[in-house]
C-alpha positions in Angstrom: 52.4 60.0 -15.5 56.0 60.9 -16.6 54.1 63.7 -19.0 52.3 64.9 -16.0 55.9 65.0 -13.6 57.1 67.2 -16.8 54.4 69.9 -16.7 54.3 70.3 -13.3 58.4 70.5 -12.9 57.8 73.5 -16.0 55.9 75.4 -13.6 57.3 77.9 -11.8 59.2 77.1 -8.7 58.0 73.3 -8.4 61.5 71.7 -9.5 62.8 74.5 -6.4 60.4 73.0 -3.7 60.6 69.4 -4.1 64.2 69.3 -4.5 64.8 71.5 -1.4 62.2 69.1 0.5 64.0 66.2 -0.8 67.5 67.5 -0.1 66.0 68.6 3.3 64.2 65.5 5.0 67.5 63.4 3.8 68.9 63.5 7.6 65.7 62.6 8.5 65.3 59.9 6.3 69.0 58.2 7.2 68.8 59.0 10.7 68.3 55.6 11.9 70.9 54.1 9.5 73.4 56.9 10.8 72.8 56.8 14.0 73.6 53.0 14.3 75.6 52.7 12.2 77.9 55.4 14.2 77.0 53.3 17.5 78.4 50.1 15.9 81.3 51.9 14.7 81.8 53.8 18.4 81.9 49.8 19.6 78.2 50.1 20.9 75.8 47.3 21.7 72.5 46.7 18.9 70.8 47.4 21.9 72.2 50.8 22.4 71.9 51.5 18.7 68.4 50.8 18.5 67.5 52.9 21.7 69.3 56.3 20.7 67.7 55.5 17.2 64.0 55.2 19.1 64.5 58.3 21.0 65.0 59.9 18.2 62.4 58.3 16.6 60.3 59.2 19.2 61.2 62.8 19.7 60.6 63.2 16.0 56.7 61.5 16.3 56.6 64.7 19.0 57.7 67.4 17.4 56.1 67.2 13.6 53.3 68.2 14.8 54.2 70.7 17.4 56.5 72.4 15.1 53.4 72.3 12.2 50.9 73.9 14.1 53.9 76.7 15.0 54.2 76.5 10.9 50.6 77.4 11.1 50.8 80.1 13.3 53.6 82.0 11.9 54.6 80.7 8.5 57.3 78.5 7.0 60.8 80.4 7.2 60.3 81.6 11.0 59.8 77.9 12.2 61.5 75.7 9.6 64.7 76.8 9.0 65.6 78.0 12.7 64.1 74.0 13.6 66.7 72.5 11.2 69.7 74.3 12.1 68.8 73.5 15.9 68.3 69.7 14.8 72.0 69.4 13.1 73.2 71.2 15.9 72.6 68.6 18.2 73.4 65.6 15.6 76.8 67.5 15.1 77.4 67.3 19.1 76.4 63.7 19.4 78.7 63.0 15.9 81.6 64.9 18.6 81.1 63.6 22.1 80.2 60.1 20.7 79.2 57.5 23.3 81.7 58.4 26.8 78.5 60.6 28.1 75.3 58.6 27.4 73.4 61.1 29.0 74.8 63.9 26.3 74.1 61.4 23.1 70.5 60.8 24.5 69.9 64.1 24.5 71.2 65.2 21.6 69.2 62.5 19.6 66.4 64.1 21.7 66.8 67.5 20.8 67.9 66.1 17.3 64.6 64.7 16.7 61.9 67.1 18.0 63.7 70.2 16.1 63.6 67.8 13.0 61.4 70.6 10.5 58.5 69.8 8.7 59.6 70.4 5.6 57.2 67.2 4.4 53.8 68.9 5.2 54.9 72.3 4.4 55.4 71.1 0.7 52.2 69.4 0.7 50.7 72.9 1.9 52.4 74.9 -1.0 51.0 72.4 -4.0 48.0 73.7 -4.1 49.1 77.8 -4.2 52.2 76.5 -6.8 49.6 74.6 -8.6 45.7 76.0 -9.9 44.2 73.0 -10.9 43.3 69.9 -9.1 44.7 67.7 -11.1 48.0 69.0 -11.2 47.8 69.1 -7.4 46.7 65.0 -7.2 49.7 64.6 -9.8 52.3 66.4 -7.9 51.7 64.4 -4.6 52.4 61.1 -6.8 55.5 62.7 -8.1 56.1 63.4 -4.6 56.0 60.3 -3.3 57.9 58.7 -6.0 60.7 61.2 -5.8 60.7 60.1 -1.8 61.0 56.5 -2.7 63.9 57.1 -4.6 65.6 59.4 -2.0 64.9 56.3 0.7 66.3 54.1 -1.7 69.6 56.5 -2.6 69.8 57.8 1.1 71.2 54.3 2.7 74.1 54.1 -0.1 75.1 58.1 1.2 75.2 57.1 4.3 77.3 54.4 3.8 79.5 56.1 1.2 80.5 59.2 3.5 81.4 56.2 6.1 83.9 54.2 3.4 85.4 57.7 2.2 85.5 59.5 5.7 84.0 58.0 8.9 80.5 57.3 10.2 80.7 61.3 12.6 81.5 62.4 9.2 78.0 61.1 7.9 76.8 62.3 10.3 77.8 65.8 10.4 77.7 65.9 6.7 74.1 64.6 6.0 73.2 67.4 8.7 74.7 70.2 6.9 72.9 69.0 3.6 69.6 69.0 5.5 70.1 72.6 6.4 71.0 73.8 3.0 67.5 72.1 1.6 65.3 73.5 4.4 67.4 77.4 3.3 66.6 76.6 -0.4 62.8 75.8 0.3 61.9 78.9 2.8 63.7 81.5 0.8 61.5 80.7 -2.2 58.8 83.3 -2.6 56.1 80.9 -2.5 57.1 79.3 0.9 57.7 83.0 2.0 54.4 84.1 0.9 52.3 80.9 2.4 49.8 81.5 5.0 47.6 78.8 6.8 43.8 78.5 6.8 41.8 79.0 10.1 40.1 74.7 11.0 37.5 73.9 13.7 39.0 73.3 17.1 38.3 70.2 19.2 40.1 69.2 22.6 40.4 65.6 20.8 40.8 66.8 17.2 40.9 64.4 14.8 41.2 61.5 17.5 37.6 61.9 17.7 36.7 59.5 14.7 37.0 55.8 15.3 38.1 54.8 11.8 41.3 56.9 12.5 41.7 55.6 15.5 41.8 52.4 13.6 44.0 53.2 10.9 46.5 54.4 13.9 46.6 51.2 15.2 46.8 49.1 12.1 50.0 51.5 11.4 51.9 51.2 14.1 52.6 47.6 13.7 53.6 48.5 9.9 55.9 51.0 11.2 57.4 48.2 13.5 58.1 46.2 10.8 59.7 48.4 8.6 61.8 49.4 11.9 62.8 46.4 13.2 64.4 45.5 9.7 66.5 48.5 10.2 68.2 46.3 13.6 68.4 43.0 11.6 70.0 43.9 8.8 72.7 45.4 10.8 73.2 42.3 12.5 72.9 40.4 9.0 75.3 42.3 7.6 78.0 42.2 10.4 78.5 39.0 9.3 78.3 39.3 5.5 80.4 41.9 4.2 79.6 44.6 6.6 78.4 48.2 5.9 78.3 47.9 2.3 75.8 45.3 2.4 74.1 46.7 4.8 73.4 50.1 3.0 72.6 47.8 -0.2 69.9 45.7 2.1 68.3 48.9 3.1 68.0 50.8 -0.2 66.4 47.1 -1.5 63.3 48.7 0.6 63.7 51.7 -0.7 63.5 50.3 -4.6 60.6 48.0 -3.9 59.0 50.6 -2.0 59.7 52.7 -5.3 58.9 50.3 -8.1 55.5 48.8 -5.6 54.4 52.9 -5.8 55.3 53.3 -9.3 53.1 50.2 -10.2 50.5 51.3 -7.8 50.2 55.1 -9.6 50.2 53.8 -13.1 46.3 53.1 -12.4 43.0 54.5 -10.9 41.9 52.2 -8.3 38.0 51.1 -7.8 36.1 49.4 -4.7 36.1 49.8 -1.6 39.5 51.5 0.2 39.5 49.2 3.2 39.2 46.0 1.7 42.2 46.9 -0.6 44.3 47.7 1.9 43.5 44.9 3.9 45.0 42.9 1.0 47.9 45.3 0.4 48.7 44.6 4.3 48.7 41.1 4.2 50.8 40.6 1.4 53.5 43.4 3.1 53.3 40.7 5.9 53.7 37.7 3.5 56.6 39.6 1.8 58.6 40.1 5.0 58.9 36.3 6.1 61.1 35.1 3.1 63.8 37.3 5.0 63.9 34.3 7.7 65.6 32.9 4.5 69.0 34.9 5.2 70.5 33.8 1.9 73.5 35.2 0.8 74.0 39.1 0.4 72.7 39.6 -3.4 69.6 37.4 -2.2 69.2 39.0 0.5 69.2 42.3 -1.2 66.6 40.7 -3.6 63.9 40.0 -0.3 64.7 43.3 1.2 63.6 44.5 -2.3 60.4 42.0 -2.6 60.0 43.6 1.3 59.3 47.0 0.7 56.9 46.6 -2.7 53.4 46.8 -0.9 54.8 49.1 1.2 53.8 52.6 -0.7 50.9 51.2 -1.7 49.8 50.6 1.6 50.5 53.9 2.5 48.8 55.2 -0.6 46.0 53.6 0.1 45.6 54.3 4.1 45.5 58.0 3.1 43.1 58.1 1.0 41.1 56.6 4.0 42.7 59.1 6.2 41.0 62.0 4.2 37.5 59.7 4.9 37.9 59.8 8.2 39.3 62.7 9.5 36.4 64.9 11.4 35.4 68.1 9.3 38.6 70.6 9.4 41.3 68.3 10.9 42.9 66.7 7.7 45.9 68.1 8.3 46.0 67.1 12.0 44.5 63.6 10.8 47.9 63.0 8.0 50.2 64.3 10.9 48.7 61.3 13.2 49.2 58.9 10.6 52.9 59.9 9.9 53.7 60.5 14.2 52.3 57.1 14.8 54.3 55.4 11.9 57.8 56.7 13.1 56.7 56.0 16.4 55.8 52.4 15.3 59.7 52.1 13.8 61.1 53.4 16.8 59.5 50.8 18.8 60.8 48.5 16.3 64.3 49.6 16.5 64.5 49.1 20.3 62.5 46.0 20.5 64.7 44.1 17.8 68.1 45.1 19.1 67.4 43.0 22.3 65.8 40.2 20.0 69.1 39.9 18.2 71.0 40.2 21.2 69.0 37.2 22.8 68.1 34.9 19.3 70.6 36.4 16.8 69.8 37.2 13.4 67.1 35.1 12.3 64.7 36.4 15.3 65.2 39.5 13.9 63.9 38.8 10.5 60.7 37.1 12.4 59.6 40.6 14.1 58.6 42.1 11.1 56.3 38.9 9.5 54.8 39.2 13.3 54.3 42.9 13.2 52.9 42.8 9.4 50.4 40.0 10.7 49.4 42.2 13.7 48.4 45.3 11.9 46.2 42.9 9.5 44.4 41.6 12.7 43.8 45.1 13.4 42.2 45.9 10.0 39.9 42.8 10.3 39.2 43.5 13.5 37.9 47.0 12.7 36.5 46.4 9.4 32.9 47.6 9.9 34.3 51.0 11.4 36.1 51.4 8.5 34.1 50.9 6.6 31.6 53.2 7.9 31.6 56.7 6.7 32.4 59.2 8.9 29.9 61.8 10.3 31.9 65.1 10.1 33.4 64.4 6.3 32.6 66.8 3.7 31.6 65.6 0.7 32.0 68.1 -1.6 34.6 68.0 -4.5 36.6 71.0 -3.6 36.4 70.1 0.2 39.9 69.0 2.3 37.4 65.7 2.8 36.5 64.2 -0.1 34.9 60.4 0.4 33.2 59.5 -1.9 32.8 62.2 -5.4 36.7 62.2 -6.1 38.7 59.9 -7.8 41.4 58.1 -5.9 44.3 59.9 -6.5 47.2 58.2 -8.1 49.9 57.2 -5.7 49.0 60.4 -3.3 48.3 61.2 0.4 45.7 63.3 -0.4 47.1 65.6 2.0 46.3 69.3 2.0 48.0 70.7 4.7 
């Protein structure tokens, strides 16, 4: 793999669009810890934290794919960058007013969130016009995806280093900024400039139409509660074990076993049946998150966070490969933008549900949202086993197709996605 990563970083302007996409999703990507950690800081309530952090959760599942079919519809620079300026426009005015007008912060995390650009799918369009052949294409999402783990796991110490040196409106404003300058370095780039989208079949429904999405959706919301409600928790956890410095350690744990799970996962093509594996890979991301009932001390605890977030690319990897199964003949794109809306929606709903949790059971009720959540979206798999395992009537199946069930190989850690 690490050859691969090299030839494709060789080729013209690859290293220049998945840095930029990196450097611009990272407000995105600390948003939550930001945002309460700047609540906390401000004297807010978890509960308070978690809802701002869910609205703009929320606003964010709303406006990905709004703001990709305007991507669609008139290119990269005329929708992404204006989006990201807007979007730490209104994170610098909630950093200033802070929490004295709760109407102004909710609607700057609003405003915040649904402006938040799509710089994640845009990339994922340009791979395949950056790179000719397929396998360089199925190699680039893996060294995607693994350059994103890291990012998740470096993000949370940012955060909380710009709050030790300066103050958490400092992180704030500053992680905004950063965002901006990515999204300018990726749409000034002749390839992003030169990128035009492909006409798709139109259905009222869209890709809701098939069942075994509809499945899928479900199964990942409750992985996206998980993952959110750990976000709450380990604020409260840390309150009470060093503070911010633990907490940012706790949270980039996810991010490394999230990182080292994928890494593991993409060393190998996988064979057998999609569902069943991830069936597996859910249940043990649920088995993995109850240890953190444990609480131990902080170096322990940054040692479960870590065992926390292994299956979790994995799990992902594998739930787009069934994505790409599923989605109804010419809405792949619309299909991957489902999964990722419903898994931020998922966290948000985590986020506001634990902060009341913690509130009511303290810490260690916390920690038990997540095992509950993780065992929930396995229900759902079992429960809808058959249709997932049912091949969907609209997929293509030829190689070259944006649907490919059952002729390709698995790509290695991958979404498949094409946008």
């Amino acid at each position: 793999m690490a050859a691969g990563y090299l030839e494709i970083l060789r080729t013209r302007h690859a290293a220049r669009l998945l840095a930029g996409t990196l450097v611009g999703r990272l407000p995105n990507a600390t948003a939550a810890i930001a945002i309460v950690l700047f609540v906390r800081a401000e004297g807010g309530t978890y509960s308070l934290a978690g809802a701002l952090a869910a609205v703009y959760g929320l606003a964010n599942a709303v406006g990905q794919p709004l703001l990709g079919r305007l991507v669609d519809l008139y290119g990269q620079p005329r929708v992404q960058l204006p989006a990201a300026v807007v979007s730490a426009l209104a994170m610098v005015v909630f950093a200033l007013s802070g929490l004295e007008t709760l109407p102004v912060a909710y609607l700057a995390m609003a405003v915040a969130g649904l402006c938040t650009p799509p710089l994640e799918g845009g990339l994922r369009a340009l791979w395949s016009s950056v790179l000719r052949k397929e396998e360089q294409v199925h190699t680039a999402y893996a060294m995607d995806a693994v350059a994103q783990e890291v990012m998740f796991t470096v993000g949370p110490l940012l955060v909380t280093l710009c709050v030790a040196l300066w103050s958490a409106s400092a992180a704030l404003v500053v992680l905004s900024a950063v965002g901006v300058l990515g999204a300018l370095w990726v749409v000034v780039s002749p390839p992003s400039r030169a990128w035009r989208s492909a006409p798709r079949e139109a259905h009222w429904l869209g890709a809701l139409r098939s069942p075994g999405l509809l499945a899928l959706l479900g199964a990942f919301l409750f992985v996206g509660v998980a993952l959110g409600s750990i976000t709450v928790a380990a604020v409260s956890y840390a309150d009470g074990h060093g503070g911010d410095a633990v907490y940012g350690w706790l949270m980039a744990g996810v991010g490394l076993g999230a990182l080292v799970g994928g890494a593991a996962y993409g060393a190998r093509r996988w064979s057998g049946a999609p569902e069943r594996r991830l069936q597996v890979l859910v249940a043990l991301l649920a088995v993995c998150y109850v240890p953190l009932t444990l609480m131990p001390g902080p170096v322990g605890m940054t040692g479960l966070t870590t065992l926390a977030g292994v299956f979790l690319a994995p799990a992902i990897a594998c739930v787009f490969v069934l994505v790409d199964r599923h989605a109804p003949r010419g809405t792949v794109t619309e299909a991957f933008s489902w999964i990722v809306t419903t898994f931020t929606v998922g966290q948000s709903v985590g986020t506001a549900v634990t902060g009341p949790v913690v509130e009511w059971g303290g810490t260690l009720w916390g920690f038990v949202v997540p095992g509950a959540a993780g065992a929930v979206s396995l229900l759902v798999l079992l429960a809808t086993g058959r249709v997932l395992a049912a091949p969907s009537a609209g997929a293509v199946v030829a190689v070259s197709s944006e649907n490919d069930p059952n002729r390709a190989v698995e790509p290695r850690f991958s979404s498949v996605d094409r946008a």
